[in-house]
C-alpha beads as a LAMMPS data file, in Angstrom:
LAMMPS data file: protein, C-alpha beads

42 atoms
41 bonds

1 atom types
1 bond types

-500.0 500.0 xlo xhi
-500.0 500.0 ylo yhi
-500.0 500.0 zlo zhi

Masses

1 110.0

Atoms # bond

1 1 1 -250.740 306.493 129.652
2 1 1 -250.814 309.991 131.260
3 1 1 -254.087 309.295 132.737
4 1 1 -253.269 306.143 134.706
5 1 1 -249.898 308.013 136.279
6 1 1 -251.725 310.791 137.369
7 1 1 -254.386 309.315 139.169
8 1 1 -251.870 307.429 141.114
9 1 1 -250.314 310.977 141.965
10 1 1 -253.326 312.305 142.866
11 1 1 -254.233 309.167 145.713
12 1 1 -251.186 308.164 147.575
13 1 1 -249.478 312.245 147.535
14 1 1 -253.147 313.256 148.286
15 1 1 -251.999 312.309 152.540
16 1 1 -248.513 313.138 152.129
17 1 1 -247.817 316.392 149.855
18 1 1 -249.630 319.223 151.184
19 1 1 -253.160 319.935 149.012
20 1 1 -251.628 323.204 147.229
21 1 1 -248.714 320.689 145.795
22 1 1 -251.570 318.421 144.166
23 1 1 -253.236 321.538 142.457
24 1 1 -250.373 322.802 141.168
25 1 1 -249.344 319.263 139.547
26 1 1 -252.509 318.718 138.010
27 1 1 -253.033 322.267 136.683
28 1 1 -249.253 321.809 135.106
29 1 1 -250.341 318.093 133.472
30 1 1 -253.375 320.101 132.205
31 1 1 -251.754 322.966 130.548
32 1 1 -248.930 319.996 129.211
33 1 1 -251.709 317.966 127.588
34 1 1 -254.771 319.160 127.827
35 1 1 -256.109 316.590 125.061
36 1 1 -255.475 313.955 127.463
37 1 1 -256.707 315.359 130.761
38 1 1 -259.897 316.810 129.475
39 1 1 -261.853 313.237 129.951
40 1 1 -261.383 312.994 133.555
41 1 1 -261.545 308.665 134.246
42 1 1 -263.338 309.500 137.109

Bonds

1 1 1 2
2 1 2 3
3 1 3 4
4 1 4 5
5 1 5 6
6 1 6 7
7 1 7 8
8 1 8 9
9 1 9 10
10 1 10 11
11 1 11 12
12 1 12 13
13 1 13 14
14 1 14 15
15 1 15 16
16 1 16 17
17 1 17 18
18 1 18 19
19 1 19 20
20 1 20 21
21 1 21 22
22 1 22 23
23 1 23 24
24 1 24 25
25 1 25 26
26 1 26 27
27 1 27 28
28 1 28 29
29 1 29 30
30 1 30 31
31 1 31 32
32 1 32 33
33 1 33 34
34 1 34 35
35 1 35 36
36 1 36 37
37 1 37 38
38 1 38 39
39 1 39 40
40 1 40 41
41 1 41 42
């Protein structure tokens, strides 16, 4: 379940947040669970 939220983080934020506020979420959900972001779903 921590890929499905994060994908949806990543598209609708992607306009809004600025692009250094994405990086820095997804490098934190890496470094949180790495297990479950290595296998990108892309």
């Amino acid at each position: 379940m921590v890929c499905s939220p994060v994908t949806v983080r990543i598209a609708p934020p992607d306009r809004r947040f600025s692009r250094s506020a994405i990086p820095e979420q997804i490098i934190s959900s890496t470094l949180s669970s790495p297990s479950s972001n290595a296998p990108d779903p892309c």
